[in-house]
Structures are given as structure tokens and as C-alpha cells.
C-alpha positions as CSV (number, residue, x, y, z in Angstrom):
1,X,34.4,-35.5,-37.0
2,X,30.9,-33.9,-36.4
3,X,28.1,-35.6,-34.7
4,X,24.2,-34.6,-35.8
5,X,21.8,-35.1,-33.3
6,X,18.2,-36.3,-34.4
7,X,15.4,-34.0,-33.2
8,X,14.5,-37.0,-30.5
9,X,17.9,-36.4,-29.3
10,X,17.9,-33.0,-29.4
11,X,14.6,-32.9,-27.5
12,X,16.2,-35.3,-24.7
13,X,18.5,-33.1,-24.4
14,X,16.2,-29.7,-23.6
15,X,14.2,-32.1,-21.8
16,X,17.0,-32.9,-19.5
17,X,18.1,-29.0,-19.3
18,X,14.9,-28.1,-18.5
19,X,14.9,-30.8,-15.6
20,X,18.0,-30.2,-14.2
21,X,19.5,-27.2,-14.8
22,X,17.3,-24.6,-14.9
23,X,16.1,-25.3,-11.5
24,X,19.8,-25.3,-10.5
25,X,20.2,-21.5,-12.0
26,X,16.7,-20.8,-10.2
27,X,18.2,-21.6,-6.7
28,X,21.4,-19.8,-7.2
29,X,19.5,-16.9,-8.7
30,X,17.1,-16.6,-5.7
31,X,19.8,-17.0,-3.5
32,X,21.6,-14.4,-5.0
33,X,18.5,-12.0,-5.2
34,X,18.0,-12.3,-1.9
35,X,21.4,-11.6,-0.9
36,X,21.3,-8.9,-2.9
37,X,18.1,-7.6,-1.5
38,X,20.1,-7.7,2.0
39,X,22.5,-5.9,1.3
40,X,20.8,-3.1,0.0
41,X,18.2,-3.3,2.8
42,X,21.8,-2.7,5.0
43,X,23.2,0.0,3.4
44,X,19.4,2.3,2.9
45,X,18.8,1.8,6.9
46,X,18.0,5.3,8.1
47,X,20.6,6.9,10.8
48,X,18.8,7.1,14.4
49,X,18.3,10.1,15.2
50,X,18.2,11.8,18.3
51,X,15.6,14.4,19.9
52,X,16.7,18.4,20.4
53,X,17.6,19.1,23.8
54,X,15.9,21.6,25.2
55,X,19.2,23.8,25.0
56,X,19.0,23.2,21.3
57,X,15.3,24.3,21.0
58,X,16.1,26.9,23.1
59,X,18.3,28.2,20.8
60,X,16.2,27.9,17.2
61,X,13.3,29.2,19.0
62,X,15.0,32.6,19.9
63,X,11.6,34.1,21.2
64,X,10.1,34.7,17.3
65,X,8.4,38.4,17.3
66,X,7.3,38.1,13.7
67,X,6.4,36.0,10.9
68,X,10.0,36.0,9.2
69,X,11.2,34.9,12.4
70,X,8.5,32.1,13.3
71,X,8.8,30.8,9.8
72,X,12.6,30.6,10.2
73,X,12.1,28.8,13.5
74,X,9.8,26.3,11.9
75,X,12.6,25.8,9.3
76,X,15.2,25.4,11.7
77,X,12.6,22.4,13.3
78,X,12.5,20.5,9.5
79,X,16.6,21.1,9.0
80,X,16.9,19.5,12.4
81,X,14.5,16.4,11.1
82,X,16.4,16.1,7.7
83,X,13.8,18.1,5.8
84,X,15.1,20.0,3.0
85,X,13.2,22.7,0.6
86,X,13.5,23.2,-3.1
87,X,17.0,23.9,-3.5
């Protein structure tokens, strides 16, 4: 047995989906978004990071005489704050 609808009845129908369960998908989807957004807000927090000590400077700094050696220093500072060159 098959029922046909008549287009009033089908339009009751979208009518009432429209209503009543589309904002119901809109809720869970927001909710879920947000969630979501969480989440990854969690896992992209940067790691604290802690100043040299001045045994540490101490070390990189190695009294440069020459350029080589002050530009190797000043690479030694942006390792130290997660800065990388082209690799």
C-alpha cells in the first residue's frame, strides 16, 4: 500500500521540518562546533617557555670576535626562542 501526499501536505510537512527540526540540528551543530573549537584551542596552546639563565647565555655568547661568530650567537638566541631558518 502506498500513500500520495497532496502538495498541501507535503508543504505541512516542510513547514513543520523547517519549524522544528532544523533548529534542533542548529543547536546540536553549534554545540558541537564549539566543542570542537575547544578542543583545538587545547591542543595549539603554546608550551611556556622559560628565560636563559645567565649560565646559558653565558655559554652561546662565547665572547664573539667576528662576524661568523656574532651571527652564530644571534642564531643560537632564535634556536633558543623556537625560531627556525629555511631548512
Amino acid at each position: 500500500m502506498t500513500y500520495e501526499t497532496t502538495p498541501k501536505q507535503e508543504q505541512a510537512i516542510r513547514d513543520w521540518l523547517q519549524e522544528a527540526i532544523v533548529p534542533l540540528i542548529e543547536q546540536v551543530l553549534v554545540k558541537k562546533l564549539g566543542q570542537a573549537m575547544s578542543f583545538a584551542a587545547e591542543q595549539v596552546v603554546e608550551p611556556k617557555r622559560k628565560p636563559l639563565t645567565d649560565e646559558q647565555i653565558m655559554e652561546m655568547y662565547n665572547e664573539p670576535r667576528s662576524d661568523a661568530e656574532m651571527i652564530e650567537f644571534a642564531r643560537a638566541i632564535e634556536a633558543a626562542h623556537g625560531i627556525k631558518g629555511d631548512e
